[in-house]
C-alpha positions in Angstrom: 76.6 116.9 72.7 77.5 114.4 75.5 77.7 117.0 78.0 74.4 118.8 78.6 73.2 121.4 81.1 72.4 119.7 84.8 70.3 121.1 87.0 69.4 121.2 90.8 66.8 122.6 92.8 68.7 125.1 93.3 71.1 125.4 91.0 71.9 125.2 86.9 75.2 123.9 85.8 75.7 125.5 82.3 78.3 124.3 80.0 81.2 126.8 79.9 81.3 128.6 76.3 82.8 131.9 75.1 80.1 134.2 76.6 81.7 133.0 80.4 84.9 134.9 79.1 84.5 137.7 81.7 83.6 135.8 84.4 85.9 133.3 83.4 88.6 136.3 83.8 87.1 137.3 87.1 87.2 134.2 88.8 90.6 132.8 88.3 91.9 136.0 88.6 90.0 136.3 92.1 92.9 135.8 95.1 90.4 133.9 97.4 89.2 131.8 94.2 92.9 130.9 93.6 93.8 130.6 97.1 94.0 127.1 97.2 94.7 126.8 93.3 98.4 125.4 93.1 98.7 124.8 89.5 98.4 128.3 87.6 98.8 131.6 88.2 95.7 133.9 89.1 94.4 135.3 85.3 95.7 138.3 85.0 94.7 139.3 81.1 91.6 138.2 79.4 93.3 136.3 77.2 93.8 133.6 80.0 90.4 133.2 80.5 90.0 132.4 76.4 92.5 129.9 76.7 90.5 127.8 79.6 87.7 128.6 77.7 89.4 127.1 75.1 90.3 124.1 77.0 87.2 123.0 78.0 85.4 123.5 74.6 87.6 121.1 72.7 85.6 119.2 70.2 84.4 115.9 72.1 85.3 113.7 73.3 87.5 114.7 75.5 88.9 114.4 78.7 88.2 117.5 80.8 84.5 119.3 80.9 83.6 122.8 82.5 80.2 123.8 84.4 79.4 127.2 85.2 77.3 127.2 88.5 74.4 129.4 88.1 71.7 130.3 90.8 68.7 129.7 89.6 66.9 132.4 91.6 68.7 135.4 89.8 71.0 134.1 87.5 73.9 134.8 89.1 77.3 133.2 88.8 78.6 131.9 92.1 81.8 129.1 90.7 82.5 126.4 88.4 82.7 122.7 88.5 84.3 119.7 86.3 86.4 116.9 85.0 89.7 116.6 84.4 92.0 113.9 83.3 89.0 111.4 82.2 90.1 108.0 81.1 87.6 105.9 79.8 89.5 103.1 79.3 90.0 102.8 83.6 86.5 104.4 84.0 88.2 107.5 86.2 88.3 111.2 86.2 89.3 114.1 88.0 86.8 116.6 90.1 87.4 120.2 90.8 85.2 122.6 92.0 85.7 126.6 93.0 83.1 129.0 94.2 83.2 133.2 95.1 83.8 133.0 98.7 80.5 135.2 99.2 78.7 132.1 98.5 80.7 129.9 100.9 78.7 128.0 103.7 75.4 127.8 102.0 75.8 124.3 100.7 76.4 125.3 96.7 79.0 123.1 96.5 78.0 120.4 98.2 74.7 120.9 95.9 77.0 121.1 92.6 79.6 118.5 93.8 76.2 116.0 94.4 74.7 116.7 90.5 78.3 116.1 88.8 78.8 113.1 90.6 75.7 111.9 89.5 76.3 112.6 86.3 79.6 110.5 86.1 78.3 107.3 87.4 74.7 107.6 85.3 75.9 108.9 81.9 80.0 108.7 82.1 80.2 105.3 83.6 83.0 106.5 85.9 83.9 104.0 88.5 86.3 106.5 90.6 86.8 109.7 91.1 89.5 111.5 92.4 90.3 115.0 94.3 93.6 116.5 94.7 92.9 119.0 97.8 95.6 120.9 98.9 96.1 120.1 103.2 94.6 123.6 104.3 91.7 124.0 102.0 89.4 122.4 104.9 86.6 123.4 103.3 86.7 121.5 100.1 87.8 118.8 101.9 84.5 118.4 104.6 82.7 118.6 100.8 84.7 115.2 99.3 84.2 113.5 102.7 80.5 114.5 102.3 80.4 112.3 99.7 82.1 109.7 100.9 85.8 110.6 99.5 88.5 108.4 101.2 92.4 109.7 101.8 94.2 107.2 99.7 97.5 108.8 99.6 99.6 112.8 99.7 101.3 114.2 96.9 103.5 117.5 97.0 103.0 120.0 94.2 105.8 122.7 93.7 104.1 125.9 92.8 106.0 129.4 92.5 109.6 127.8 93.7 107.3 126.4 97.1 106.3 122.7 97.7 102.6 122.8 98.9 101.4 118.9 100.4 98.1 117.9 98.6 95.5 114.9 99.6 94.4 112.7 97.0 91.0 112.0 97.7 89.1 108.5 95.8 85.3 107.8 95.4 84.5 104.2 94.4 81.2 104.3 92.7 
């Protein structure tokens, strides 16, 4: 398997499989998970959460990968973390990342966020990556700049009959 667990000192990233499926269900049907989420609707049967499971299982390769973040300490958990829209042939993928917001402000993310990126210039050979960050999620955004994201461009996404302005964020690595 290409993609393997990752770990951090405080944090394991586990590959997403079918015993996520509640959690999967609680997150993305979660209103401050999916606050800034502009692309689906919030879960709202556990079937959805098979079908992303689904998606991110796909026999490899393939071009989108799902993390659980787990603390280490307990177990618990706290988000997820990915790829989408890989192409191999460019050397560029997508990031996303979403966290409960009772673990907000304690550098999980940023923690997360530093491992996968890692991981797609070591083992993926990725040479950009890019974030599409809707304007008022300020919090994702101070992560991407963290790492040295640059604004290289807007794009409005119409979601629920309602145009919402996203930045599209690009790390050269």
């Amino acid at each position: 398997m290409f993609y393997k667990e990752l770990e951090t000192e405080r944090l394991i990233l586990k590959n997403i499989s079918n015993l996520d499926r509640d959690f999967i269900f609680e997150q993305f049907s979660n209103d401050k998970v999916n606050e800034y989420l502009y692309d689906a609707e919030p879960l709202t049967d556990i079937s959805g959460a098979d079908d992303i499971i689904e998606f991110y299982t796909q026999p490899e390769p393939r071009g989108q990968h799902r993390w659980i973040i787990l603390r280490k300490s307990d177990q618990v958990k706290l988000g997820t973390c990915g790829f989408h829209c890989l192409n191999t042939t460019k050397g560029e993928v997508e990031i996303g990342f979403d966290l409960y917001d009772r673990f907000w402000g304690v550098g999980y993310a940023r923690e997360a966020v530093a491992e996968i990126i890692s991981f797609a210039r070591n083992s993926m050979k990725i040479k950009q990556i890019k974030a599409i960050i809707y304007i008022n999620n300020v919090r994702s955004i101070k992560v991407v700049e963290h790492f040295g994201f640059k604004k290289t461009g807007e794009q409005m996404d119409t979601f629920r009959n309602r145009e919402y302005l996203h930045n599209i964020y690009m790390l050269e690595l």
